[in-house]
Structures are given as C-alpha cells and as structure tokens.
C-alpha positions in Angstrom: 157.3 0.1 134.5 157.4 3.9 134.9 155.0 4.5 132.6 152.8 1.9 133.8 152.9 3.3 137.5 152.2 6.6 136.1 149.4 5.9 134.1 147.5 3.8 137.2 148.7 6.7 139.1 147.0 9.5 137.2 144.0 7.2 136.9 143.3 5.9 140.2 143.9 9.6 141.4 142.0 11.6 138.9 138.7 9.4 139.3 138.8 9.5 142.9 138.7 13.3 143.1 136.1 13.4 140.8 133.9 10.8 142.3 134.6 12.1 146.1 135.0 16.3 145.7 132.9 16.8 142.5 130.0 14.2 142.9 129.5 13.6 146.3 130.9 17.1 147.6 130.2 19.9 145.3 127.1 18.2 143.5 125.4 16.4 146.0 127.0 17.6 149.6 126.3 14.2 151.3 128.8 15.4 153.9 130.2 18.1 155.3 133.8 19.6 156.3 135.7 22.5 157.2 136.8 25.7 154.7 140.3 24.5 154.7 139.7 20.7 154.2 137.5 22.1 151.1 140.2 24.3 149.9 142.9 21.0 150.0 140.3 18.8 148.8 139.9 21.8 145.6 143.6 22.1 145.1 144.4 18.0 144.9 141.9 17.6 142.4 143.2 20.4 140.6 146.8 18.8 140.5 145.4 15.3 140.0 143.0 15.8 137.3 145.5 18.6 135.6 144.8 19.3 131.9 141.1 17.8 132.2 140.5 19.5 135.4 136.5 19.8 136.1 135.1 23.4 137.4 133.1 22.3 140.5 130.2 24.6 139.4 130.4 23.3 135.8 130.4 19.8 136.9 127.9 19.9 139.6 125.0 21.7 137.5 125.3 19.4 134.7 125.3 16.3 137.2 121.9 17.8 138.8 120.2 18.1 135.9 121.3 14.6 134.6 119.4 13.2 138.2 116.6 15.7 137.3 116.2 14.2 133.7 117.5 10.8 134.0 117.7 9.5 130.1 115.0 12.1 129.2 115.8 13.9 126.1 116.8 16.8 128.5 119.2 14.7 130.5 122.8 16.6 129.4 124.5 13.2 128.7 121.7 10.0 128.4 123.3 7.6 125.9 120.2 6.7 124.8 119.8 10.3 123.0 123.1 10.8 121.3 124.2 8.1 118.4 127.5 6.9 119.7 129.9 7.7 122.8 131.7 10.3 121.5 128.9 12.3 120.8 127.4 12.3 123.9 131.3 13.4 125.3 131.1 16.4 122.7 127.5 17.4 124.0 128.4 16.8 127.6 131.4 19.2 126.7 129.5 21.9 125.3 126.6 22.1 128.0 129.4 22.1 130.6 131.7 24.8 129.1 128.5 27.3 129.8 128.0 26.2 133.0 131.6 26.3 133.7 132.3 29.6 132.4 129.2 31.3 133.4 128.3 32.1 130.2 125.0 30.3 130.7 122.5 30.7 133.9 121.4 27.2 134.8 117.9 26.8 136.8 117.4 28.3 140.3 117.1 24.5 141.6 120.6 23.1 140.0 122.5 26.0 141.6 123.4 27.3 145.1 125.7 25.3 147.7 128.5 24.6 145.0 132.6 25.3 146.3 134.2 27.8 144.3 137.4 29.0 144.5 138.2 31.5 141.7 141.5 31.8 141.0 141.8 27.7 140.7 138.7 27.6 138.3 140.8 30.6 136.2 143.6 28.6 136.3 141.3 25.1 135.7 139.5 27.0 132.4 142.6 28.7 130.8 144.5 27.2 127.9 148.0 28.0 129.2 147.1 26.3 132.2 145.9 23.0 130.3 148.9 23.1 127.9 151.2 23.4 130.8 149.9 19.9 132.0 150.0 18.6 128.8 153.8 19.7 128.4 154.4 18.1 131.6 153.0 14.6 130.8 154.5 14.6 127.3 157.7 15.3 129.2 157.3 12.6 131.8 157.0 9.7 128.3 159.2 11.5 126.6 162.1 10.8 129.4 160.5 7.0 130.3 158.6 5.8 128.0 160.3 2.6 126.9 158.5 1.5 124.0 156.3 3.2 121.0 153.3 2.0 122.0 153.6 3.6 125.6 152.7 7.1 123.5 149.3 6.0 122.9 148.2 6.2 126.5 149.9 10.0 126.4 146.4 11.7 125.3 144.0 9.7 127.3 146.1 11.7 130.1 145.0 14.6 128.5 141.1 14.6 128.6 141.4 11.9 131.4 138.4 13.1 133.7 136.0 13.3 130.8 137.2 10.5 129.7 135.9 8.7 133.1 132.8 10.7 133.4 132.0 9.6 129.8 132.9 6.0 130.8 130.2 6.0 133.7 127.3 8.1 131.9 127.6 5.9 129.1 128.4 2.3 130.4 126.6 3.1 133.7 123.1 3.9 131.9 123.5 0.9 128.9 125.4 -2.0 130.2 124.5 -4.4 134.1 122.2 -5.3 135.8 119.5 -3.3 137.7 118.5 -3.6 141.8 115.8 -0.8 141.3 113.4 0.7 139.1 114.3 4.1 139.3 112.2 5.1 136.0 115.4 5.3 133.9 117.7 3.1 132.7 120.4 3.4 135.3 122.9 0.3 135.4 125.4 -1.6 137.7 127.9 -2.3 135.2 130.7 -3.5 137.7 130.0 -5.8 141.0 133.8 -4.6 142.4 133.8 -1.0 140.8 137.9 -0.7 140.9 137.6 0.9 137.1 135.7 4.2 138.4 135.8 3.5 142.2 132.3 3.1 142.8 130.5 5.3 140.4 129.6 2.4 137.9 126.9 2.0 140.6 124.6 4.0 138.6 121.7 2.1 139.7 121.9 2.8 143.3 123.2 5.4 143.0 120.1 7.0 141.3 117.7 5.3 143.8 119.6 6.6 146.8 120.9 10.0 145.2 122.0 11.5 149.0 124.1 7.8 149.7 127.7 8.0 150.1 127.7 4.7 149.7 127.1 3.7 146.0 127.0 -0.1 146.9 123.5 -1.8 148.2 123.6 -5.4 148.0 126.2 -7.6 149.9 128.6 -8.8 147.2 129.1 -4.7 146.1 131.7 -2.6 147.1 132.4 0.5 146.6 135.9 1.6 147.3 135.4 5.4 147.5 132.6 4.7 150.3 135.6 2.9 152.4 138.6 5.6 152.1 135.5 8.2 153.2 134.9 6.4 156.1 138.4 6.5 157.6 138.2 10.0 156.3 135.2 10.4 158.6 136.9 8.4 161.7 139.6 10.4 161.7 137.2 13.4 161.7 138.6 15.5 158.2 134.6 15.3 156.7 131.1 14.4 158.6 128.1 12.6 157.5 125.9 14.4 160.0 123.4 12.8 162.1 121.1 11.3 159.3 122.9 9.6 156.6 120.8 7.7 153.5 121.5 4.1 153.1 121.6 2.3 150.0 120.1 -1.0 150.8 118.6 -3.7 148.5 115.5 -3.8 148.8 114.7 -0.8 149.4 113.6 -0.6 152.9 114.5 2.4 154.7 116.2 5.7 153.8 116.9 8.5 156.1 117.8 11.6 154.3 115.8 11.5 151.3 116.7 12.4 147.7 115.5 15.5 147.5 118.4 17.0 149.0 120.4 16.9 146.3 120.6 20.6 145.3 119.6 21.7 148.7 122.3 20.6 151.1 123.8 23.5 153.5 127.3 24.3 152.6 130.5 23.2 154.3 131.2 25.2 157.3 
C-alpha cells in the first residue's frame, strides 16, 4: 500500500507542476502572480519532479517551438517524424539539454519572459543532484516495497517528467479524436484527462494555445483548469482582464494565440 501511495503520489504531483508551472506558466504565461508565489511554485516542482526535474527555460523553448512547428519536420518532438516512442524521448532529450544548459541560443521569438532561478536550475542540471533523488526513492522501496515486482515502478520514478511529457507529445498528436483543424495532427486522447491532468487535450489545446482551460466541449474536464481556479479565487495567480476560452465551436476567443512567447512576466 506504501508503495502504491507513493507511486500515485509522485505521479499525480510531478505532472501537475509540469502542466501548471512549466506549460501554462513559464511557456505560455496565461496568468500572472507575484515573485514569491513564482519562487514556491519553482521550488515545489523542483522537490516533486526530483531526479527528472525540467529547467523552465529548457522546457519552455522546446514547447514554443513544438506550437511553432506543430508535426512539421522541425517540430522538436512530432511522433509522426521519429520511428517509435523512444526515439522521439531521446531527441526531445537532446534538443532540450541545449536549451537547458545554454549551450544552444534558441530563436529571438521562443525566448524572453521565461522564470529562472539559478541556483535551482544548477541544482535541477547536476548529476549529484539527480543521483541524490534517485538514492532517495531507491531508499523509500528498499524499506516498503513488499513484493519484487514493486521494483519495477522504481525507475519510472526516475525519468518520471519525461516520461509524462513523452506520454502527451506522443499519445496526444497519434491517438483521439479531433474538435478542430488546427493544421496538425493534435489529438484528444482522454475525455476525463486524470492520466496527465488535462494536457492529453492536445487538440484544444493547440487551437486555443493562451487557454488555461484545456477542455472545450461539455463532457471534458480538465482537472488542472479547476485547482487554478480556486488558486485564482483565493487570489495566489490572476488571469487578467481578458482570458481565451476554449469553446467548441470555435466561436469567440479573447486573447489570441499569438501571445504565446510574448506574455509580460510575473510581477
């Protein structure tokens, strides 16, 4: 049962930091909130994603230039231009590492507006800091794990977060059904996107890039979109005064797509 707990834990936890601070923060600031929520927000997906831990600037350049080339061949992690899954998660990982190490200078447009706190990238980026957090989950089996098997899940907990974003760049863009034609081949995999809380919603969410809210028809839901709204009740982030809506059809949107790489930073 420990294990178990654990495992849904790390999961549920890792995803949501990734879908809420490094997609709909850092890459596409469809909200905004103060230095010190940012630098809480940083740390907790830092601890929650630990030995897989995702530079903001790393992750957020490569995720503009996937919306930029959408299953083109320059698009950094298309399914449709690598032969099998885990290619695509070995070329995702090497375009990344330059980003996230600054070792390669993406273009002007994909850059700019991204948080960055140093010494948690340093830490996020260094080998002692990964094998630390690998030490610590081995620990955690090796004291509860009750059964052999259990040890199998051990090294998904290691390369968890591109195990997810792997999950939704290539499941999200080959499998479901589409609402829009965006020009690509962006899917709804899930109808109740519990798996990777809301980002299966490829779909939308490439028709409506500025959205917070990856679900558009009435049976979706996207259960990142409701924890950010009590977040924004109880005042810790702000949509602003115009907020894009993802509705089906596609009737109205308000702040339009464009502003993906061009959204003020956090105050």
């Amino acid at each position: 049962m420990a294990i178990a707990i654990f495992f849904v834990a790390h999961w549920t936890t890792s995803v949501f930091f990734q879908t809420f601070f490094l997609h709909r923060y850092a890459a596409h600031r469809m909200f905004s909130m103060s230095k010190r929520w940012e630098r809480i927000f940083y740390a907790l997906t830092y601890i929650c994603q630990g030995s897989s831990f995702l530079v903001p600037r790393g992750y957020a350049i490569l995720h503009r230039m996937h919306h930029a080339y959408s299953d083109t061949p320059k698009d950094p992690h298309s399914p449709h231009h690598q032969p099998n899954f885990f290619k695509m998660m070995w070329v995702t990982k090497n375009i990344y590492h330059g980003f996230a190490h600054n070792e390669v200078d993406p273009e002007p447009r994909f850059d700019g507006g991204i948080p960055a706190w140093p010494t948690i990238d340093k830490m996020g980026r260094s080998w002692i800091g990964r094998f630390s957090w690998v030490i610590a989950y081995s620990a955690f089996y090796l004291v509860f794990a009750t059964h052999w098997w259990q040890f199998l899940l051990l090294p998904i907990h290691y390369v968890m977060g591109p195990i997810h974003g792997a999950i939704v760049n290539w499941g999200g863009h080959k499998y479901g059904y589409s609402n829009f034609d965006n020009g690509d081949k962006s899917k709804n995999t899930l109808v109740f996107d519990f798996v990777t809380l809301g980002e299966l919603f490829q779909n939308n969410h490439h028709k409506f890039g500025m959205s917070p809210n990856f679900a558009a028809r009435w049976f979706e839901l996207d259960p990142t979109y409701q924890v950010m709204k009590v977040l924004a009740f109880v005042g810790i982030i702000d949509f602003g005064k115009k907020v894009q809506l993802a509705r089906y059809p596609a009737a109205t949107a308000t702040a339009g797509a464009a502003a993906v790489v061009e959204a003020p930073a956090a105050e």
